[in-house]
C-alpha positions as CSV (number, residue, x, y, z in Angstrom):
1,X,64.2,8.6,-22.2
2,X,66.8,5.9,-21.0
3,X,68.1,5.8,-16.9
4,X,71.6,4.8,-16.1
5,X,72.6,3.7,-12.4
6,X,75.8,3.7,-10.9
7,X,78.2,4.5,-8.5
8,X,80.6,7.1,-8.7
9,X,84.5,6.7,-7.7
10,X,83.7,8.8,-4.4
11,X,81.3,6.3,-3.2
12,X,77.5,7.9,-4.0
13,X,74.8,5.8,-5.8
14,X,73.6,7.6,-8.5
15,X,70.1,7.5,-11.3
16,X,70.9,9.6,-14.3
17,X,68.1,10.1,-17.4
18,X,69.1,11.2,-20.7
19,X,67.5,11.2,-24.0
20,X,69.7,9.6,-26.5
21,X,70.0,11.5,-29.7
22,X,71.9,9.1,-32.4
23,X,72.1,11.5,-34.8
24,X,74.8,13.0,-33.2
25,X,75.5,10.4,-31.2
26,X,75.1,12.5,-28.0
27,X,73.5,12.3,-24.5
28,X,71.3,15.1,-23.7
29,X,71.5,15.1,-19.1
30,X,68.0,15.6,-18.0
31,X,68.3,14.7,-14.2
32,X,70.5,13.3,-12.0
33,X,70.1,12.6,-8.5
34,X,71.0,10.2,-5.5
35,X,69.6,7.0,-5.5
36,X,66.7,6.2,-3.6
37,X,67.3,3.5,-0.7
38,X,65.2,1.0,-2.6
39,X,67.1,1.8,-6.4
40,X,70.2,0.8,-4.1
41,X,68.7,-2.4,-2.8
42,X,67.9,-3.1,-6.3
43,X,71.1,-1.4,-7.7
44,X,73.3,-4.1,-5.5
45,X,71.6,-7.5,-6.2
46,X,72.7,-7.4,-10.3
């Protein structure tokens, strides 16, 4: 299971996990939610 952080074009921080299936070379969503205030902290200082 990977996680991916970001921020979308409307301005919200957000942690996505997915299971990478190369095979297909697909993404399979698991969850996606809004950052925590400390994922943010952490999300800002790379």
């Amino acid at each position: 299971m990977y996680g991916a952080f970001g921020q979308t074009f409307g301005g919200r921080y957000l942690a996505v996990f997915f299971i990478y299936k190369p095979a297909t070379q697909t993404a399979l969503v698991i969850s996606a939610r809004d950052m925590s205030d400390k994922e943010r902290k952490t999300y800002g200082r790379k």
